[in-house]
DRENPABA-774101 format. One line per 3 residues: number of its first residue (from 1); their letters; for each residue x, y, z of N, C-alpha, C, O. Coordinates in pm, 1 decimal. Example, Ala and Ser with C-alpha at 12.3 -4.5 7.8 and 13.67 -1.06 7.14 Angstrom:
<sites>
1) as) 1319.0:-569.0:780.0:1230.0:-450.0:780.0:1320.0:-330.0:780.0:1423.6:-331.9:846.5 ~ 1285.0:-225.0:708.0:1367.0:-106.0:714.0:1290.0:3.0:787.0:1340.9:113.8:803.9
</sites>
This chain:
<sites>
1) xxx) 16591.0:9185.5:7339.4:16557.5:9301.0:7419.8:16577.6:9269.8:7567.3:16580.2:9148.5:7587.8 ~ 16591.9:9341.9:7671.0:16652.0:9328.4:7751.7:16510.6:9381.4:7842.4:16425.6:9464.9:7811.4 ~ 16524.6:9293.1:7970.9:16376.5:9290.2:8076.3:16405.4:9367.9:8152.0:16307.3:9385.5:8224.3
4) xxx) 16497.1:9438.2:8185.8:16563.3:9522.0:8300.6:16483.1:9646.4:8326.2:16501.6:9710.2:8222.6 ~ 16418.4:9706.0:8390.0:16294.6:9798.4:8353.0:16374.6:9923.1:8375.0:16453.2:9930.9:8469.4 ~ 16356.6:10019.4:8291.2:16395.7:10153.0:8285.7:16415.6:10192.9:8409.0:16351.3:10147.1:8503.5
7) xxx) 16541.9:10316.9:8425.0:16521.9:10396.2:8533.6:16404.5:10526.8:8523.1:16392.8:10629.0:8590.8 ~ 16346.7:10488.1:8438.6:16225.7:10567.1:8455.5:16085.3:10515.9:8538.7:15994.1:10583.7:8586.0 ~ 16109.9:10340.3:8536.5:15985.8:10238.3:8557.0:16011.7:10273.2:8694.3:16127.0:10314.9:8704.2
10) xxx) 15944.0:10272.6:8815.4:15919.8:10247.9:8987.0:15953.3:10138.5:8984.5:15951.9:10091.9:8870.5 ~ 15993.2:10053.6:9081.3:15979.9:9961.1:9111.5:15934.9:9901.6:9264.8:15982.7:9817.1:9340.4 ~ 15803.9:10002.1:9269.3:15724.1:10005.9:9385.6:15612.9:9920.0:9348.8:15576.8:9931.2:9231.6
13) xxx) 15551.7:9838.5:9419.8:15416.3:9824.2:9425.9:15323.8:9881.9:9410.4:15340.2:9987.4:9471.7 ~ 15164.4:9880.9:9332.6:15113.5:9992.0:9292.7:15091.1:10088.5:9391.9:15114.1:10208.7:9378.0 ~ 15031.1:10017.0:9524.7:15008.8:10087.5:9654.5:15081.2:10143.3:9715.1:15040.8:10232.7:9789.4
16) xxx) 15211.5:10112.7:9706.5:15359.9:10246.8:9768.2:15324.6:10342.9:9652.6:15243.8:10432.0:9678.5 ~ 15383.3:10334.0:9510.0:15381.0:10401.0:9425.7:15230.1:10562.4:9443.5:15241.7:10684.5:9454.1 ~ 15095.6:10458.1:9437.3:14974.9:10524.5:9463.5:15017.7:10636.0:9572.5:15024.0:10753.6:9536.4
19) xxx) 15053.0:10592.0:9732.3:15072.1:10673.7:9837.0:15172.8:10775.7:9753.9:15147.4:10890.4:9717.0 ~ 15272.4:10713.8:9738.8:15381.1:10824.9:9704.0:15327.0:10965.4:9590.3:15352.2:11085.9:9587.1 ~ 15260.5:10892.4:9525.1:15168.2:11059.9:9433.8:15110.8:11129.8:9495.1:15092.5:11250.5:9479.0
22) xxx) 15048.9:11011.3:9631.3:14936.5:11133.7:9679.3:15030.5:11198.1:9781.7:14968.6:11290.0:9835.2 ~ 15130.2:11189.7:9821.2:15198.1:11271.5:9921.3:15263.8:11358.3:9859.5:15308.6:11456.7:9918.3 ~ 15276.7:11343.0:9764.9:15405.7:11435.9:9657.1:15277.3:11548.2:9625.8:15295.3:11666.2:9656.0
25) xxx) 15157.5:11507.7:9568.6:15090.5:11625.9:9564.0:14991.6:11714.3:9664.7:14919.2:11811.6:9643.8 ~ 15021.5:11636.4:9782.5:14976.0:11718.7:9901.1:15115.4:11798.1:9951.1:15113.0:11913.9:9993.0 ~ 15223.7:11726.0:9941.1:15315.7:11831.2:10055.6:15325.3:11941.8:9924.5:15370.8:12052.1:9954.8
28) xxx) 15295.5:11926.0:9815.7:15368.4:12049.6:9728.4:15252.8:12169.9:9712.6:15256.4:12278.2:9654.4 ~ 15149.3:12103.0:9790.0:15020.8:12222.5:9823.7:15067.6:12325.6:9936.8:15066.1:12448.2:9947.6 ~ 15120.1:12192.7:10034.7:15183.9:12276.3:10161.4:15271.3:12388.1:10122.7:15269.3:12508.2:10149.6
31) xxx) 15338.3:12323.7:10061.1:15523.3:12434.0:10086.6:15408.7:12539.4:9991.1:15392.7:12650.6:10041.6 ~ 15336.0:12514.2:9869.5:15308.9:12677.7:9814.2:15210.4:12779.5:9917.9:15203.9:12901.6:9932.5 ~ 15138.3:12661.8:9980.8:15033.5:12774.9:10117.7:15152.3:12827.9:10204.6:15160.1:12948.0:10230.3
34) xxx) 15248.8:12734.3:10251.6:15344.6:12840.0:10365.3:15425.6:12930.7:10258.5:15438.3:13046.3:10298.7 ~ 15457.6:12916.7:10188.0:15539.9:12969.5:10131.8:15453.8:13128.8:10063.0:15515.2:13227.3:10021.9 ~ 15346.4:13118.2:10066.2:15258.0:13263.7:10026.1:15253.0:13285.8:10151.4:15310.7:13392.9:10170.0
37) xxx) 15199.3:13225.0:10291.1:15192.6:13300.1:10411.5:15310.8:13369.6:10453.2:15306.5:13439.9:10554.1 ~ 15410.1:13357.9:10390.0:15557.5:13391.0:10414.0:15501.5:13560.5:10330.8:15469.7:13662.0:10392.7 ~ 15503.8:13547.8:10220.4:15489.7:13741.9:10215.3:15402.7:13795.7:10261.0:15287.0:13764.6:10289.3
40) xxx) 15491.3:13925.5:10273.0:15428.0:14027.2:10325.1:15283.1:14088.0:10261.3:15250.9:14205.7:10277.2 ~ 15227.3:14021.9:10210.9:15069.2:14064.5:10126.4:14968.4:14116.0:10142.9:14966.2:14109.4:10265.8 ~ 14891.2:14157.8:10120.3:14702.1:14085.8:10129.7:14707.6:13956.6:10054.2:14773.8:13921.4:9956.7
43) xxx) 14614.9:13894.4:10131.3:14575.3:13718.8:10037.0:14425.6:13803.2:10021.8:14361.4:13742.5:9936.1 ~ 14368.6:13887.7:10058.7:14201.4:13883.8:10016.5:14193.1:13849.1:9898.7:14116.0:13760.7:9861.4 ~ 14281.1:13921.6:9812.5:14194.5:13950.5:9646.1:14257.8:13831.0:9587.5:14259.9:13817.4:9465.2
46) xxx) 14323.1:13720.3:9687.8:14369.4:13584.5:9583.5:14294.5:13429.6:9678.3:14357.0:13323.5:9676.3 ~ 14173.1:13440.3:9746.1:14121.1:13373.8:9767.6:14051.9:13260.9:9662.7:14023.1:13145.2:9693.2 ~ 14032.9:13325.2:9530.3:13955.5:13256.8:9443.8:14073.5:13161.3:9360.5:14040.1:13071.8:9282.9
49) xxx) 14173.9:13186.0:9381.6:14298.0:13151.8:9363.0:14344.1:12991.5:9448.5:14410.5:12893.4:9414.8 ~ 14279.4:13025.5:9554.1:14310.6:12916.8:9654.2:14245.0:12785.6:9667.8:14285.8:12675.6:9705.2 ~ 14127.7:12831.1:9625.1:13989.2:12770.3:9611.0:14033.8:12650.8:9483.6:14050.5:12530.4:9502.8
52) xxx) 14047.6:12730.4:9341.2:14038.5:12690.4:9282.3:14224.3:12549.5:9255.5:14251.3:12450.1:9188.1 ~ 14287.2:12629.4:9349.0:14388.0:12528.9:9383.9:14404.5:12378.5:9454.6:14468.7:12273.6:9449.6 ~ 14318.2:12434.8:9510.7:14266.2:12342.1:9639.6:14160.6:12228.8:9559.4:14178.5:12107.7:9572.2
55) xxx) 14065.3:12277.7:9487.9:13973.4:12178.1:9432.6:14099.3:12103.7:9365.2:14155.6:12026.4:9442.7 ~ 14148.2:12110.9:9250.2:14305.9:12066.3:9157.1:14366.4:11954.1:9301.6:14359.6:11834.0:9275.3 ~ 14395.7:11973.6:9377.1:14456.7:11958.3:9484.3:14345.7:11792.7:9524.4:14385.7:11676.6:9516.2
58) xxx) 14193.5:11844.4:9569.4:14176.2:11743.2:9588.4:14120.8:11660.6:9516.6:14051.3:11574.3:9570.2 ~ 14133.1:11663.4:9402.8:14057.6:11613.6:9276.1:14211.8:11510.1:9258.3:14209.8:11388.0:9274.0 ~ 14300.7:11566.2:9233.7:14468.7:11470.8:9229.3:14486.4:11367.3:9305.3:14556.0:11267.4:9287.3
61) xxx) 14383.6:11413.1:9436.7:14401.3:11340.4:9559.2:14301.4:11182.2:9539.9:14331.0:11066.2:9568.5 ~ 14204.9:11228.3:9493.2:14120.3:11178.8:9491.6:14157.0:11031.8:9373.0:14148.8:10911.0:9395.4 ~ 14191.3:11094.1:9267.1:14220.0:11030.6:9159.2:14332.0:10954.1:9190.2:14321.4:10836.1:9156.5
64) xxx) 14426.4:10982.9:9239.3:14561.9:10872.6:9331.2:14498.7:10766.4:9411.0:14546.7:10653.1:9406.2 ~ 14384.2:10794.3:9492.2:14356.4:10677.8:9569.9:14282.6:10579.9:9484.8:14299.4:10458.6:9473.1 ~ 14164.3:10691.1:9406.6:14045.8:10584.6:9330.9:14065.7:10534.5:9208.6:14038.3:10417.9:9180.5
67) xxx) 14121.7:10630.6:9114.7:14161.4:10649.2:8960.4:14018.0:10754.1:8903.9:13905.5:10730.0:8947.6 ~ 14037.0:10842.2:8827.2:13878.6:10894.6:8792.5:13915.8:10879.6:8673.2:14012.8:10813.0:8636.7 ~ 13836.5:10944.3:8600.8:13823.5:10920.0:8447.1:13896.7:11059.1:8387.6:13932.3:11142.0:8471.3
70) xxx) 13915.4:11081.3:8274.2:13978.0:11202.3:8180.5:13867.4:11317.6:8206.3:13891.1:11418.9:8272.1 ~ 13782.0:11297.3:8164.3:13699.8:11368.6:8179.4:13619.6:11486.0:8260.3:13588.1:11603.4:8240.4 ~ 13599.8:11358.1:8393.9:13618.0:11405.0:8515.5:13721.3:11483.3:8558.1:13699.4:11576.8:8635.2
73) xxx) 13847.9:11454.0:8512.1:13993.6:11556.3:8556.9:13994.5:11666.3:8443.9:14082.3:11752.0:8454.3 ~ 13898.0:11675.5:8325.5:13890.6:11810.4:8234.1:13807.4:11876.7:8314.5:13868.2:11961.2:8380.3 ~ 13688.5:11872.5:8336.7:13570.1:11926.5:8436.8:13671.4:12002.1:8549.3:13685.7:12122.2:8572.3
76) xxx) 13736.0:11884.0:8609.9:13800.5:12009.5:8756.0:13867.4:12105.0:8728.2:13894.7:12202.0:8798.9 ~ 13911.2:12071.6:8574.9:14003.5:12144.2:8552.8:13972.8:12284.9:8520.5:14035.7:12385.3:8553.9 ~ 13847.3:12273.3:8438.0:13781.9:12424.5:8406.1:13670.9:12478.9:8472.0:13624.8:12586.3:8433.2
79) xxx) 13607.1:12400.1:8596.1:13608.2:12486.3:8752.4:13707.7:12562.5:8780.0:13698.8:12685.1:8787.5 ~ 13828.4:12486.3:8800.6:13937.8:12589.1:8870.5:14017.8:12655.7:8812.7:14116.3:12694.8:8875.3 ~ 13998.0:12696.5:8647.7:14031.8:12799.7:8600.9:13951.9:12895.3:8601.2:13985.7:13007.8:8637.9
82) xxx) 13757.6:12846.6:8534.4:13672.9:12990.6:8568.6:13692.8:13015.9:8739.8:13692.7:13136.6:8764.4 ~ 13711.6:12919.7:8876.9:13702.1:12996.5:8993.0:13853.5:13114.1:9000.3:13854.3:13224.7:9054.2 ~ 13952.7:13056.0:8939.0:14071.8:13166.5:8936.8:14010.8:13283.9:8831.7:14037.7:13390.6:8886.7
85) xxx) 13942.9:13310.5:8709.2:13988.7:13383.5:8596.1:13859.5:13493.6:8674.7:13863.2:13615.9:8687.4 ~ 13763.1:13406.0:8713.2:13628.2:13501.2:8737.1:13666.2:13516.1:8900.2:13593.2:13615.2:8902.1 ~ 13694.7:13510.9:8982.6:13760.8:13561.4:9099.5:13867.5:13668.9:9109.7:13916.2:13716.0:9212.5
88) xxx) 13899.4:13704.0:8959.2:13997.8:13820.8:8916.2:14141.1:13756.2:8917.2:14243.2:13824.8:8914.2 ~ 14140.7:13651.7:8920.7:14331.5:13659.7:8923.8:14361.1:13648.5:8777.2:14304.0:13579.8:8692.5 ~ 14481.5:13745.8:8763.1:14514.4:13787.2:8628.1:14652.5:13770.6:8616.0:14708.5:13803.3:8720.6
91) xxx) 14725.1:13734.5:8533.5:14881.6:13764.9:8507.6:14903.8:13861.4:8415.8:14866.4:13838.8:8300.7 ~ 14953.2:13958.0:8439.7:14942.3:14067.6:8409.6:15122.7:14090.2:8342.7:15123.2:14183.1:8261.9 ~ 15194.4:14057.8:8351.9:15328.6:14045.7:8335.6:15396.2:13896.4:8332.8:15391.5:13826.7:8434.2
94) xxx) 15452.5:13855.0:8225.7:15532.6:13762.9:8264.5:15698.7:13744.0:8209.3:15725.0:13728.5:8090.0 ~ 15770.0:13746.9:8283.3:15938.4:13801.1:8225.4:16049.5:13714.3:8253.8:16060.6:13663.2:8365.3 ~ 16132.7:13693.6:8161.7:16225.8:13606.6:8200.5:16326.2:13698.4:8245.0:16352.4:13803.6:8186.6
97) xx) 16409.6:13636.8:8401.0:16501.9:13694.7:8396.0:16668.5:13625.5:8334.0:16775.3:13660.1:8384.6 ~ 16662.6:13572.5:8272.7:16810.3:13517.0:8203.8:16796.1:13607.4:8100.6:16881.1:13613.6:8011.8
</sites>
């Protein structure tokens, strides 16, 4: 078998590697906040939306620097679906266009 590590393996140090998640999942918070301030909208009625993004957001963050447990990342996880589902955001349509 051959030692050559996948082009799937990093070959970062854990601590580049670590930074690099946590920047990858902060700038991709950014571009979706500018990128909604970009339409023409109301944001009122998708605040609970944001919230519950944002916790996801720093819970990822959190877990990149410290490590948390499974558990702990199920918990955030169904905060920030009841703060989206009970804050009203709904998908109401979903369509492929191809």
């Amino acid at each position: 078998m051959s030692t050559e590590p996948s082009l799937c393996q990093a070959r970062l140090p854990a601590r580049t590697y670590s930074a690099l998640l946590l920047i990858g999942g902060i700038a991709i918070c950014i571009a979706f906040t500018f990128s909604v301030l970009m339409v023409d909208i109301s944001l009122s009625s998708y605040w609970m939306l944001f919230a519950g993004s944002l916790l996801l957001v720093v819970v990822g963050a959190i877990d990149d620097l410290y490590g948390l447990s499974v558990s702990l990342h199920l918990v955030a996880q169904i905060a920030a679906s009841l703060l989206m589902a009970l804050g009203g955001t709904r998908c109401w349509s979903i369509s492929a266009t191809w």
